[in-house]
PyMOL Python script that loads the backbone (N, CA, C, O; Angstrom):
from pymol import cmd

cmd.read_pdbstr("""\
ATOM      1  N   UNK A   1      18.819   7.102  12.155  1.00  0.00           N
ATOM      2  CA  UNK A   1      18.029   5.894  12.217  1.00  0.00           C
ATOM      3  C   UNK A   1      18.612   4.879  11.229  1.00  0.00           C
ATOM      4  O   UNK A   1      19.060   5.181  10.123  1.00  0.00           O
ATOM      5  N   UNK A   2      18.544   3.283  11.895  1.00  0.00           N
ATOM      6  CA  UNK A   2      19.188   2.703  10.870  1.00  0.00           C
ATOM      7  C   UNK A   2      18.119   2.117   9.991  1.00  0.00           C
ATOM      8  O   UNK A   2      16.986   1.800  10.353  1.00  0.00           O
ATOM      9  N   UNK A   3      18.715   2.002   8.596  1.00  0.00           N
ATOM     10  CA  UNK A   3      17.331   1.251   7.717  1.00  0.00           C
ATOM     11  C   UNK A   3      17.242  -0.032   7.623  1.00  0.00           C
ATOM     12  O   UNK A   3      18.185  -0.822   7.680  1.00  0.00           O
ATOM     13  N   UNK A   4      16.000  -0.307   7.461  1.00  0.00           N
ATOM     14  CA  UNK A   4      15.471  -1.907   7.904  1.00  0.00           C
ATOM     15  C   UNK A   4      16.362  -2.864   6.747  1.00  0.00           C
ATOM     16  O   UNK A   4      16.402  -2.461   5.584  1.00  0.00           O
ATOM     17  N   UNK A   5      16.911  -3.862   7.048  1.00  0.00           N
ATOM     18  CA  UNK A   5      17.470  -4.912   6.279  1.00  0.00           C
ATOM     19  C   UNK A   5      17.224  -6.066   5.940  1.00  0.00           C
ATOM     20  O   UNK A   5      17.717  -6.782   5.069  1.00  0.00           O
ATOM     21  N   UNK A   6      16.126  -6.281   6.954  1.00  0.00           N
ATOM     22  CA  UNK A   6      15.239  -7.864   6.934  1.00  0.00           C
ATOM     23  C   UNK A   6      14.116  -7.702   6.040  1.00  0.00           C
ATOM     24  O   UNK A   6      13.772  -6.539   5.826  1.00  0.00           O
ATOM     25  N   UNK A   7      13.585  -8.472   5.572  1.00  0.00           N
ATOM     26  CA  UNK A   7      12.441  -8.528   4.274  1.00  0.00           C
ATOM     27  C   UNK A   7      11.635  -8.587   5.413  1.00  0.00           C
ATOM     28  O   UNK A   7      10.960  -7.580   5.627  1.00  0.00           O
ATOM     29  N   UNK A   8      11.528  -9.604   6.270  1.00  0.00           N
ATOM     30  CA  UNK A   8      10.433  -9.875   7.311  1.00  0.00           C
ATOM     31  C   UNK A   8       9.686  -8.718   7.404  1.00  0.00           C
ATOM     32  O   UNK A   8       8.508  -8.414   7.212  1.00  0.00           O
ATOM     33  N   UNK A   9      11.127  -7.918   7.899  1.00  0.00           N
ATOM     34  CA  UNK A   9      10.425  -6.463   8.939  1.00  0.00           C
ATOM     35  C   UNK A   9       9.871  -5.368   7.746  1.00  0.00           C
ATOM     36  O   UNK A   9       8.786  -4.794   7.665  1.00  0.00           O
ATOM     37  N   UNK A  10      11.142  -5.316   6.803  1.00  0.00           N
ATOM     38  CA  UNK A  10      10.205  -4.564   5.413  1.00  0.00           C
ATOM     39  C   UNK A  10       9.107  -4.710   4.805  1.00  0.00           C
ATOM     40  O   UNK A  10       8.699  -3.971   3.909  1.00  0.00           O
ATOM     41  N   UNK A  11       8.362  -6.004   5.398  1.00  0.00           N
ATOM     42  CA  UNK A  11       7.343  -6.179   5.033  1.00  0.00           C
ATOM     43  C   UNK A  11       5.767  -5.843   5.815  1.00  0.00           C
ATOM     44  O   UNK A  11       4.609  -5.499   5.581  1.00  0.00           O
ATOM     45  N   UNK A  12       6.619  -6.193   6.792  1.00  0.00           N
ATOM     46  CA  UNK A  12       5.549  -5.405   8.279  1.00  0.00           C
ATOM     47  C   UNK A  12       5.666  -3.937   8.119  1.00  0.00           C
ATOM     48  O   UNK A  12       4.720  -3.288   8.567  1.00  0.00           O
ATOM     49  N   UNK A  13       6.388  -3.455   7.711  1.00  0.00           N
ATOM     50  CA  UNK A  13       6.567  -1.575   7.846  1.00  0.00           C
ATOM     51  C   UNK A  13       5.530  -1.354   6.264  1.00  0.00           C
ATOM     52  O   UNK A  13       4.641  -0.504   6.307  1.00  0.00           O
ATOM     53  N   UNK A  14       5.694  -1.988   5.241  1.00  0.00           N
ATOM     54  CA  UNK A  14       4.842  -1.867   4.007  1.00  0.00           C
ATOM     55  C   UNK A  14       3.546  -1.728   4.264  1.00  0.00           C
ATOM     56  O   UNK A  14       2.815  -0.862   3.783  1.00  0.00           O
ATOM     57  N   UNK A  15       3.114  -2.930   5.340  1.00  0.00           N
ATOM     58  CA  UNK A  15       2.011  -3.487   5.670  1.00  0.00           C
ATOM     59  C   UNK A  15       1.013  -2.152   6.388  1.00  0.00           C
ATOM     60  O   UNK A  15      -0.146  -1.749   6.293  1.00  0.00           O
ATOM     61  N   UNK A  16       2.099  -1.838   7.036  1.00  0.00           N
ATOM     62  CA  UNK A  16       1.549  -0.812   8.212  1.00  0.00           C
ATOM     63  C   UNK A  16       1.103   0.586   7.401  1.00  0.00           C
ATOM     64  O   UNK A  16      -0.019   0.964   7.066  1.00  0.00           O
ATOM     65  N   UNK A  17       2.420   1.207   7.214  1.00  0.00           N
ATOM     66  CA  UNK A  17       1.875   2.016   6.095  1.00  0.00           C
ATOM     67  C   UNK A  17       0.856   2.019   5.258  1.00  0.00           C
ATOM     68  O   UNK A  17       0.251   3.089   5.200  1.00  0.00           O
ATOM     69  N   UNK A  18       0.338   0.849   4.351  1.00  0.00           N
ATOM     70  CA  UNK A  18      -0.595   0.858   3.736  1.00  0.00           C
ATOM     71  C   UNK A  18      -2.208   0.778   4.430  1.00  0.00           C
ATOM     72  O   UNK A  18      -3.330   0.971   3.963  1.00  0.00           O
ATOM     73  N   UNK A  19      -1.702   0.402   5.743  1.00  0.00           N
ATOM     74  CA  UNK A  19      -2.937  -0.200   6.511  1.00  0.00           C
ATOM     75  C   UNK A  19      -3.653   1.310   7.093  1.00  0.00           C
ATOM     76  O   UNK A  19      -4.814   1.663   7.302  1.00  0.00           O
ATOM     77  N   UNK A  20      -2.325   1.965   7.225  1.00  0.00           N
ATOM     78  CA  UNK A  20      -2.735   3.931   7.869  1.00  0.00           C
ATOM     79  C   UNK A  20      -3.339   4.453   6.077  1.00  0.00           C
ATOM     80  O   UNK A  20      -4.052   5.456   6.035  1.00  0.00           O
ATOM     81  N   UNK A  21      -3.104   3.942   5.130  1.00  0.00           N
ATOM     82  CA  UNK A  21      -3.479   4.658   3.762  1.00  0.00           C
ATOM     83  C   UNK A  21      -4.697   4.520   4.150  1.00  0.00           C
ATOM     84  O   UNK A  21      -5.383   5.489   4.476  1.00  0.00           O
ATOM     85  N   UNK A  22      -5.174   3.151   4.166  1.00  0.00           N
ATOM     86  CA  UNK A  22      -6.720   2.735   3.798  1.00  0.00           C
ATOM     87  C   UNK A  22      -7.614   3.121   5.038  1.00  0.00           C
ATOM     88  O   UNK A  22      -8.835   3.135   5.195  1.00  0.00           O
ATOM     89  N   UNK A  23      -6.790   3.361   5.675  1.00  0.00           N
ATOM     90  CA  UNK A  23      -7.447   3.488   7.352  1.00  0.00           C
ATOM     91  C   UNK A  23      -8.082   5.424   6.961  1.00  0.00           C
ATOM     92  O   UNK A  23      -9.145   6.036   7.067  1.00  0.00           O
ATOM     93  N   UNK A  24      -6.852   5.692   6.554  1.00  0.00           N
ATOM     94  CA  UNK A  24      -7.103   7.471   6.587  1.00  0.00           C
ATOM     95  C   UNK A  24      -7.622   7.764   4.881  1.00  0.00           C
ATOM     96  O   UNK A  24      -7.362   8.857   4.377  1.00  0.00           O
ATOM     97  N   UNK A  25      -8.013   7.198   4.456  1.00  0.00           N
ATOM     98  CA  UNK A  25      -8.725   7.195   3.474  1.00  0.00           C
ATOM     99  C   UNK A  25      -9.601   6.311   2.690  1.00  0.00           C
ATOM    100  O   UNK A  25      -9.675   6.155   1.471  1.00  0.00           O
ATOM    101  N   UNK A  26     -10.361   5.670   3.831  1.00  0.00           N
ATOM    102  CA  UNK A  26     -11.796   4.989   3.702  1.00  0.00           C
ATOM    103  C   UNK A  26     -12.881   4.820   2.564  1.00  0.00           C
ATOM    104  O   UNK A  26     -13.416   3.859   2.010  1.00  0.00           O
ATOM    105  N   UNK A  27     -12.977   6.535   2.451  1.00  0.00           N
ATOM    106  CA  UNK A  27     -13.789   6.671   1.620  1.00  0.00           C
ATOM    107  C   UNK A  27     -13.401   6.778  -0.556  1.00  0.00           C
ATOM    108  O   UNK A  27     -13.980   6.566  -1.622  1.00  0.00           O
ATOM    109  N   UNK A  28     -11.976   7.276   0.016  1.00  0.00           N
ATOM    110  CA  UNK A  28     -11.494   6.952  -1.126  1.00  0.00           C
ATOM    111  C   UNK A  28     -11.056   5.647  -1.799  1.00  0.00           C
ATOM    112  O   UNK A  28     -10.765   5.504  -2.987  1.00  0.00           O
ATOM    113  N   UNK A  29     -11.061   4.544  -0.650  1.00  0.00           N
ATOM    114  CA  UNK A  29     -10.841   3.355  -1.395  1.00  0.00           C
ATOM    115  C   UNK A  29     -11.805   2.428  -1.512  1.00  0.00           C
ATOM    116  O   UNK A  29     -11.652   1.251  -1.839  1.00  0.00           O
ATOM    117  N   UNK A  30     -13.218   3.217  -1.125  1.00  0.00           N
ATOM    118  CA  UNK A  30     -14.449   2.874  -1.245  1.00  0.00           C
ATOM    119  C   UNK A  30     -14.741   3.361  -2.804  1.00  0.00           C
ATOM    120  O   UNK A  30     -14.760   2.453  -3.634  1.00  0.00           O
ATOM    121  N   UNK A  31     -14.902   4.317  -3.138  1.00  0.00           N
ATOM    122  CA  UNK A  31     -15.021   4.903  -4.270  1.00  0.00           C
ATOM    123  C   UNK A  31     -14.268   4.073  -5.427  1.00  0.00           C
ATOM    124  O   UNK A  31     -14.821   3.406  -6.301  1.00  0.00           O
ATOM    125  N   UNK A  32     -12.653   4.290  -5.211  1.00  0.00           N
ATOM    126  CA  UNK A  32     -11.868   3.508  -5.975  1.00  0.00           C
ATOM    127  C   UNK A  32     -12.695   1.729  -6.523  1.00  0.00           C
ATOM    128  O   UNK A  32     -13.096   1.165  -7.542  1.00  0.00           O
ATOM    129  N   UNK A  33     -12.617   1.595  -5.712  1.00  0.00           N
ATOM    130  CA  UNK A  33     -12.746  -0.171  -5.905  1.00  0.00           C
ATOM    131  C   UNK A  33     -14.100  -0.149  -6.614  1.00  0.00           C
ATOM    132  O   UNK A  33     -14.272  -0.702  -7.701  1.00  0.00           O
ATOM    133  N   UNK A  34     -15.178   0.599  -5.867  1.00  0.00           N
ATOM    134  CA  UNK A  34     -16.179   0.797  -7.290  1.00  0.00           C
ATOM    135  C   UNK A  34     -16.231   0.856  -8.572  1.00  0.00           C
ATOM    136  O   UNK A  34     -16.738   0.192  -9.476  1.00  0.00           O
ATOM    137  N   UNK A  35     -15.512   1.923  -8.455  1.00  0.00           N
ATOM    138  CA  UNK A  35     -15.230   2.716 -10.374  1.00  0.00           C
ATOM    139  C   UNK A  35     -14.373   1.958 -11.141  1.00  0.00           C
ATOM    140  O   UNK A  35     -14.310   1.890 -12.368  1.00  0.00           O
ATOM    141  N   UNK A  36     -13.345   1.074  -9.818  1.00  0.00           N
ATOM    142  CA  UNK A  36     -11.790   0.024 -10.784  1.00  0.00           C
ATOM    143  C   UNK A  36     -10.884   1.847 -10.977  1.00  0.00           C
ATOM    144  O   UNK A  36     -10.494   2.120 -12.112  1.00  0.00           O
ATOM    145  N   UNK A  37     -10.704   2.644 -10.118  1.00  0.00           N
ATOM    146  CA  UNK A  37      -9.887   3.692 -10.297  1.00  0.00           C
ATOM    147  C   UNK A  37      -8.994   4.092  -9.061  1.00  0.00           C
ATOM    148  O   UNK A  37      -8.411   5.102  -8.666  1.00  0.00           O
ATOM    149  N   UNK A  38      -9.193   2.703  -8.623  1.00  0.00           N
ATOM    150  CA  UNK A  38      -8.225   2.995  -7.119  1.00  0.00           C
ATOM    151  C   UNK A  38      -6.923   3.696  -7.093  1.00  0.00           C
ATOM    152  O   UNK A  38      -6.806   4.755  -6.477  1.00  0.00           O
ATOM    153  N   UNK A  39      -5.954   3.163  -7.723  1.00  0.00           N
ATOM    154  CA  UNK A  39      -4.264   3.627  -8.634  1.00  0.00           C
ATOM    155  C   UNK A  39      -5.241   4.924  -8.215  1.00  0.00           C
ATOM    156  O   UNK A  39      -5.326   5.282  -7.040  1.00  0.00           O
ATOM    157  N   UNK A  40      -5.853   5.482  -9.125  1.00  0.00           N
ATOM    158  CA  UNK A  40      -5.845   7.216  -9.685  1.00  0.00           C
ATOM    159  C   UNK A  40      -6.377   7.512  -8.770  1.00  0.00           C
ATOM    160  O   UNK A  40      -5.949   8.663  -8.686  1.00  0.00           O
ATOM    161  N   UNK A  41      -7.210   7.362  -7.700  1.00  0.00           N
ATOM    162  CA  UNK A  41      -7.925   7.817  -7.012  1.00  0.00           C
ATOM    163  C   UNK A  41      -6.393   8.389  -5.596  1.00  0.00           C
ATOM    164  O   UNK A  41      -5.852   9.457  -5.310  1.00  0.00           O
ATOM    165  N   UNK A  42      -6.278   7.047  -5.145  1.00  0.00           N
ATOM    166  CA  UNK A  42      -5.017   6.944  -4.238  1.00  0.00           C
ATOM    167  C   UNK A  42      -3.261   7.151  -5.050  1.00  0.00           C
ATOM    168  O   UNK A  42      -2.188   6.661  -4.699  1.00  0.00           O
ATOM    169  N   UNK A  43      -3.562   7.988  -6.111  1.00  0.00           N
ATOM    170  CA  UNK A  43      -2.159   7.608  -6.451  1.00  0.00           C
ATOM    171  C   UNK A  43      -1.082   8.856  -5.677  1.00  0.00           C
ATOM    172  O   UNK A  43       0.111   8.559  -5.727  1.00  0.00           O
ATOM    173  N   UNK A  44      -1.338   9.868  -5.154  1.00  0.00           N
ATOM    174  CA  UNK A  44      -0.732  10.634  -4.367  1.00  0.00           C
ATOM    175  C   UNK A  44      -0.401   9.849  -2.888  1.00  0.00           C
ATOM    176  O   UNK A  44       0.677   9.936  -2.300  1.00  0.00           O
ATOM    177  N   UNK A  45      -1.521   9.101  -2.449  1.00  0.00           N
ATOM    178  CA  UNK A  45      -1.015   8.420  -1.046  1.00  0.00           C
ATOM    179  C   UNK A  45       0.111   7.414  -0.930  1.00  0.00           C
ATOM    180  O   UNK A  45       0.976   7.245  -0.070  1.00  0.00           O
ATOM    181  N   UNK A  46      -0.272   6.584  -2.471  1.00  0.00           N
ATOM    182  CA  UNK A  46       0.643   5.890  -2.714  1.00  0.00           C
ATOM    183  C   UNK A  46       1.810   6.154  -2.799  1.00  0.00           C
ATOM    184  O   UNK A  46       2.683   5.509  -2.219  1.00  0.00           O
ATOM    185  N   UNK A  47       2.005   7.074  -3.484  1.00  0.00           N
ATOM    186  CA  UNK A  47       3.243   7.663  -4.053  1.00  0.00           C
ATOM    187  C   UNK A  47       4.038   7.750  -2.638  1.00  0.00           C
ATOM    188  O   UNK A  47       5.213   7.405  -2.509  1.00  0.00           O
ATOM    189  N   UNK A  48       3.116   8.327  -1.466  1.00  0.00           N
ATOM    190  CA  UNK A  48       3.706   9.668  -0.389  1.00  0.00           C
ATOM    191  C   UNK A  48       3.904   7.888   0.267  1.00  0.00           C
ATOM    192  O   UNK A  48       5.049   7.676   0.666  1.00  0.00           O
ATOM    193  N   UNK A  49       3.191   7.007   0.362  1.00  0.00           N
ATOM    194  CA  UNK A  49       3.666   5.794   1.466  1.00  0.00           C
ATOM    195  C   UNK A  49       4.736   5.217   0.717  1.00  0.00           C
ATOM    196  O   UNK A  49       5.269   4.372   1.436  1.00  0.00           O
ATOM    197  N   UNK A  50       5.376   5.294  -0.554  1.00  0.00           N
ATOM    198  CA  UNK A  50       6.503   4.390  -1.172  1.00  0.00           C
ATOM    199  C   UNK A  50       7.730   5.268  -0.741  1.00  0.00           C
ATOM    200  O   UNK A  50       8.736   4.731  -0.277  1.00  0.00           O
ATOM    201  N   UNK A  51       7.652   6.354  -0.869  1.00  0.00           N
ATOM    202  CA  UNK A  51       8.765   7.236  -0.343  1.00  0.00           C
ATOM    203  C   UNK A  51       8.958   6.799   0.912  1.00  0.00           C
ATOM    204  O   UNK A  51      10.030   6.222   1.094  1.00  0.00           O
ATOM    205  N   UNK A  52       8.134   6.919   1.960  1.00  0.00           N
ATOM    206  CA  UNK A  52       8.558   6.595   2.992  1.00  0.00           C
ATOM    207  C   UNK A  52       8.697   5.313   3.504  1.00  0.00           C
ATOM    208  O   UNK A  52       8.759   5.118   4.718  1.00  0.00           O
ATOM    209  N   UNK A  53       8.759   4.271   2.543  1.00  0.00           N
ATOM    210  CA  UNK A  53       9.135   2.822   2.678  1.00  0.00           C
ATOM    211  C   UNK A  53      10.412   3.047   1.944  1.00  0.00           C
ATOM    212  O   UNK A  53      11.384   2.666   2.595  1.00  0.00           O
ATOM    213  N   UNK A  54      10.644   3.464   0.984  1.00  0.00           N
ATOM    214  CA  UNK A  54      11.799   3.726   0.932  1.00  0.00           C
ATOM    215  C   UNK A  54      12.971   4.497   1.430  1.00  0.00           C
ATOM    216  O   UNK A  54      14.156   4.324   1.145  1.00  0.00           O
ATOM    217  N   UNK A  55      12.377   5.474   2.310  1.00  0.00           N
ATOM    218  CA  UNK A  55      13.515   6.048   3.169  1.00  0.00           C
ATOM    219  C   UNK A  55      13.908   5.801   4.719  1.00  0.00           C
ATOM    220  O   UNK A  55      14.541   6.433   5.565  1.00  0.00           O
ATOM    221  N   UNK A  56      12.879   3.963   4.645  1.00  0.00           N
ATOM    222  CA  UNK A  56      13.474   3.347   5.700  1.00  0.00           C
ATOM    223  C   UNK A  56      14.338   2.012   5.802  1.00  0.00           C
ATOM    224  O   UNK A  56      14.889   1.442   6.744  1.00  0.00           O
ATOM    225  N   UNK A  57      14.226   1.752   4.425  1.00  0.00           N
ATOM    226  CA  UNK A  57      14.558  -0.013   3.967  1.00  0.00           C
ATOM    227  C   UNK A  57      16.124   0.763   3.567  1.00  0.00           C
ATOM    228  O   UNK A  57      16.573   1.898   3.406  1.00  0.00           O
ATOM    229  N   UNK A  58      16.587  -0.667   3.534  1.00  0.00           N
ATOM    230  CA  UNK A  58      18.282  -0.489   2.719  1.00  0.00           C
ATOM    231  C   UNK A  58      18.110  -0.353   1.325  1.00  0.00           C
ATOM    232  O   UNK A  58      16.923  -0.547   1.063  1.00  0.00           O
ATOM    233  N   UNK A  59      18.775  -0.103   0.312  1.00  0.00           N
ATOM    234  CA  UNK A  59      18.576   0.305  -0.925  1.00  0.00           C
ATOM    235  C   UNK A  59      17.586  -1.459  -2.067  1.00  0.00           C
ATOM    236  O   UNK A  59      16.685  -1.481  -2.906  1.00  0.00           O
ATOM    237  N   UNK A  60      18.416  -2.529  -1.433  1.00  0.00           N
ATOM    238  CA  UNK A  60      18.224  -4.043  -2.080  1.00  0.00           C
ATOM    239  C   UNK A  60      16.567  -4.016  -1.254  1.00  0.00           C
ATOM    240  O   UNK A  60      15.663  -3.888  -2.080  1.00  0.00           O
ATOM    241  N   UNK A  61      16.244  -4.084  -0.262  1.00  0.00           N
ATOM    242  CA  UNK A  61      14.688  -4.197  -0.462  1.00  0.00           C
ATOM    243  C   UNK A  61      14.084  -3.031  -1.101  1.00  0.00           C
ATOM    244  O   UNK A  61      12.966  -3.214  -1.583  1.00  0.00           O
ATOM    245  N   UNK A  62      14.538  -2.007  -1.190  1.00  0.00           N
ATOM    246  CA  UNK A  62      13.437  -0.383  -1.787  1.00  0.00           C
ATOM    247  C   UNK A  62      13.134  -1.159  -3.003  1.00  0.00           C
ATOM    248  O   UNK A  62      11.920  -1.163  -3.202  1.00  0.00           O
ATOM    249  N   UNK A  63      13.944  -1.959  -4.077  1.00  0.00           N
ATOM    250  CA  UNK A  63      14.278  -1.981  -5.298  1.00  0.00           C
ATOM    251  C   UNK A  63      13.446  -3.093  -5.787  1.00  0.00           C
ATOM    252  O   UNK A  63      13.293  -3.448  -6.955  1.00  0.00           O
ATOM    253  N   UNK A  64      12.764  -3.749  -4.369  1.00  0.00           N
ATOM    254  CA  UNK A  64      12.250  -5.016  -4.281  1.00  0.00           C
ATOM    255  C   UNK A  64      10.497  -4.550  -4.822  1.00  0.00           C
ATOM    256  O   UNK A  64      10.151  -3.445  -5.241  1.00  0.00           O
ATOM    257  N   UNK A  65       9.644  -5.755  -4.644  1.00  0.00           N
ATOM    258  CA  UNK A  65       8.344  -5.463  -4.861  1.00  0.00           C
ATOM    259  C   UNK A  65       7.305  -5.434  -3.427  1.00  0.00           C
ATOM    260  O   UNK A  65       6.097  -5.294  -3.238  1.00  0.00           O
ATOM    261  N   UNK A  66       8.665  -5.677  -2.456  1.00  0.00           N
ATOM    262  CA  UNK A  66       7.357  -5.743  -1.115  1.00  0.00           C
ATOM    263  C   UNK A  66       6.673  -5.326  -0.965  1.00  0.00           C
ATOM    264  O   UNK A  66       5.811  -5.850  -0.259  1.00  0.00           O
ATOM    265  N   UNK A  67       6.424  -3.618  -1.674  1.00  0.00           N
ATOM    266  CA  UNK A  67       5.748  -2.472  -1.282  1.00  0.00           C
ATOM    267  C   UNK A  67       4.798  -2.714  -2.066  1.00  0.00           C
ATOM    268  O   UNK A  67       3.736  -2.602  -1.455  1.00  0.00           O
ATOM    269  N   UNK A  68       4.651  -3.002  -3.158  1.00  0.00           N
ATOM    270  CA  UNK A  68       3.875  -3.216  -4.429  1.00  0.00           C
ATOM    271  C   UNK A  68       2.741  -4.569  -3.975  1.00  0.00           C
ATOM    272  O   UNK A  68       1.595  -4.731  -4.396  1.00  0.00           O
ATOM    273  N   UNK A  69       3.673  -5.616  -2.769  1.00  0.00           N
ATOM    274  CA  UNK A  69       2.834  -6.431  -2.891  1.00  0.00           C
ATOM    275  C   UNK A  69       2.032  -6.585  -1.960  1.00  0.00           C
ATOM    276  O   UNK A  69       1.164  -7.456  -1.912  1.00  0.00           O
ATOM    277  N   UNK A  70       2.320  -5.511  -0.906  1.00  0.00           N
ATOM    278  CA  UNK A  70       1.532  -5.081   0.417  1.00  0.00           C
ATOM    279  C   UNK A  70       0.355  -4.510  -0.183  1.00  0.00           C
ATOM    280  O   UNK A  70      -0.680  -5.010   0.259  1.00  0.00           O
ATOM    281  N   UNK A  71       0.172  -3.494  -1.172  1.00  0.00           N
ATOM    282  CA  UNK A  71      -0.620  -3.009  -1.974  1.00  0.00           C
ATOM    283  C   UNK A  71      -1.748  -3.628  -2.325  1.00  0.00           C
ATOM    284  O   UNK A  71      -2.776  -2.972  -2.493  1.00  0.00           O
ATOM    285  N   UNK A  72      -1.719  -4.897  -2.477  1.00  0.00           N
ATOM    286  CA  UNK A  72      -2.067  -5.587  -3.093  1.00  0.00           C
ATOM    287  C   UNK A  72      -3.104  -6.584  -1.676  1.00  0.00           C
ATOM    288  O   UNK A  72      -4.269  -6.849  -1.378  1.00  0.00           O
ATOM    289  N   UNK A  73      -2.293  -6.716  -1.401  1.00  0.00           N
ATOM    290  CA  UNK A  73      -3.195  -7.314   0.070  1.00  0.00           C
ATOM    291  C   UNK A  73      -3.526  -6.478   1.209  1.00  0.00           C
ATOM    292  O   UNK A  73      -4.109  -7.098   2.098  1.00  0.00           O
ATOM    293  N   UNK A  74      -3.290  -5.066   1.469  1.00  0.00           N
ATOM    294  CA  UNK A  74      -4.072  -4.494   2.326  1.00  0.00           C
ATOM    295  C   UNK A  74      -4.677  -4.311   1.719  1.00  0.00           C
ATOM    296  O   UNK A  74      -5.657  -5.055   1.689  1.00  0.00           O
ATOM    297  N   UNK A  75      -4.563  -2.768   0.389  1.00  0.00           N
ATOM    298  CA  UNK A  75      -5.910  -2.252  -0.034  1.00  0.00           C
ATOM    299  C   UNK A  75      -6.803  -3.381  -1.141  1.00  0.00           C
ATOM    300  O   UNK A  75      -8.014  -3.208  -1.005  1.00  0.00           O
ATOM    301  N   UNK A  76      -6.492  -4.379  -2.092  1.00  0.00           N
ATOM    302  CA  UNK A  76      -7.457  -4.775  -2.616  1.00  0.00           C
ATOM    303  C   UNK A  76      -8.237  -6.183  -2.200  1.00  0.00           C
ATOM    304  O   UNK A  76      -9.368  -6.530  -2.539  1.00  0.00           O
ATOM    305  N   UNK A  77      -7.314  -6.862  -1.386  1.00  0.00           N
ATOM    306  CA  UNK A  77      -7.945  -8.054  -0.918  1.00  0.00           C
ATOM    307  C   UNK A  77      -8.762  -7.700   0.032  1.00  0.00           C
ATOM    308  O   UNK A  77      -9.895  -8.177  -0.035  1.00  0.00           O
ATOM    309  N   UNK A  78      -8.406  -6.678   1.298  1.00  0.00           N
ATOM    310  CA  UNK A  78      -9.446  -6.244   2.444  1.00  0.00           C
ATOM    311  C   UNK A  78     -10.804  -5.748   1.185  1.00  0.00           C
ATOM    312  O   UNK A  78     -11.969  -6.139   1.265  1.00  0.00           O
ATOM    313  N   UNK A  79     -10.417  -5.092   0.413  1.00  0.00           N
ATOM    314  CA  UNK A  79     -11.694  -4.473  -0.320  1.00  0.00           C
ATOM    315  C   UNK A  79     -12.092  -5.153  -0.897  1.00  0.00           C
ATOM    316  O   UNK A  79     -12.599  -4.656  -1.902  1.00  0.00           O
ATOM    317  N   UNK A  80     -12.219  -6.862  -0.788  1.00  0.00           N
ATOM    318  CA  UNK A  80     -13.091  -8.085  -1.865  1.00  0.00           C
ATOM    319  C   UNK A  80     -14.487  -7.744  -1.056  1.00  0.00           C
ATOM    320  O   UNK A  80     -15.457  -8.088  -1.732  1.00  0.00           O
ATOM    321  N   UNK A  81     -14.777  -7.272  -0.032  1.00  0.00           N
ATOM    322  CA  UNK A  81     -16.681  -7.546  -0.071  1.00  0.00           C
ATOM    323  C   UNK A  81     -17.010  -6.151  -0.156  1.00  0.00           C
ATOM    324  O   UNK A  81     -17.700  -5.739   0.775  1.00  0.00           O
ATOM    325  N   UNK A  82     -16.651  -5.226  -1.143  1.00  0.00           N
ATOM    326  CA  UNK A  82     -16.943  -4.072  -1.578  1.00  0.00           C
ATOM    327  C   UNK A  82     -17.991  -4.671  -3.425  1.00  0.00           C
ATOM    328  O   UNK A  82     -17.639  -5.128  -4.513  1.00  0.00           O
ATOM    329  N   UNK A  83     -18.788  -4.434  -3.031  1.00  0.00           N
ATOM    330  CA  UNK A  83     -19.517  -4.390  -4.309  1.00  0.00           C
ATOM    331  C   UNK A  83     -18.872  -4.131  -5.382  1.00  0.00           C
ATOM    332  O   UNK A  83     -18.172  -3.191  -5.006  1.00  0.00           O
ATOM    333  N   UNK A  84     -18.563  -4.347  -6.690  1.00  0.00           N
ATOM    334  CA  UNK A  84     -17.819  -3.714  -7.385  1.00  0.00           C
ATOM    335  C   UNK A  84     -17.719  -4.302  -8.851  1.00  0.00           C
ATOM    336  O   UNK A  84     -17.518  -5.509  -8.724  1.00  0.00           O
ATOM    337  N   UNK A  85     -17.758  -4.059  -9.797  1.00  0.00           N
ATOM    338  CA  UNK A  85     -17.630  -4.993 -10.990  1.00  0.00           C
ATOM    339  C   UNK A  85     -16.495  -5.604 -11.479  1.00  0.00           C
ATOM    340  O   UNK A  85     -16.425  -6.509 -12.310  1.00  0.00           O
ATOM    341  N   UNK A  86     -15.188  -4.757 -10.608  1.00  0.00           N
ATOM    342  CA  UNK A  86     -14.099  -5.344 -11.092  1.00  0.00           C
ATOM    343  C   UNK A  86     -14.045  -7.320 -10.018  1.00  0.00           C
ATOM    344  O   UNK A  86     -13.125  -8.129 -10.140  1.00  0.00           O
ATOM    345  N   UNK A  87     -14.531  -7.395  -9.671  1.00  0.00           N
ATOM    346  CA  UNK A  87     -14.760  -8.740  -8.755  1.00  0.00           C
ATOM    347  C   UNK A  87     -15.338 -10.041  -9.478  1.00  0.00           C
ATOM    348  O   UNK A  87     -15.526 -11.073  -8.834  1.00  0.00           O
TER     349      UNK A  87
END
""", "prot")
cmd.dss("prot")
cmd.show_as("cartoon", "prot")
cmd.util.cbc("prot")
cmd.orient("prot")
């Protein structure tokens, strides 16, 4: 398989991945966003979805923050109307 080279598309594959995290673990990023312990709560999923963003991108996006910033807008922006004190 060849690895992705476009940011575009590395960014849609980040996206996706993270979107199956929060999808297949609902309740844990329900919990998370409560307590402000999301990282620790999800940090095994995380871990297991960066590997596999990285063993599809070329080495110059792995090294990049796309993954970090998909993170950031699937799981915590979808989770702004979660009750929560960190808000």
């Amino acid at each position: 398989m060849n690895l992705i080279e476009n940011s575009d598309q590395a960014r849609r594959l980040a996206r996706a991945i993270l979107s199956d995290v929060a999808l297949y673990n609902q309740e844990k990023v329900l919990e998370g966003i409560k307590s402000d312990t999301i990282f620790e709560i999800l940090a095994a999923e995380l871990e297991e979805g960066k590997q596999h963003f990285i063993s599809r991108v070329s080495p110059e996006l792995a090294s990049s923050n796309i993954y970090e910033l998909a993170v950031v807008d699937v799981l915590i922006k979808r989770a702004g109307k979660i009750e929560s004190t960190i808000w």
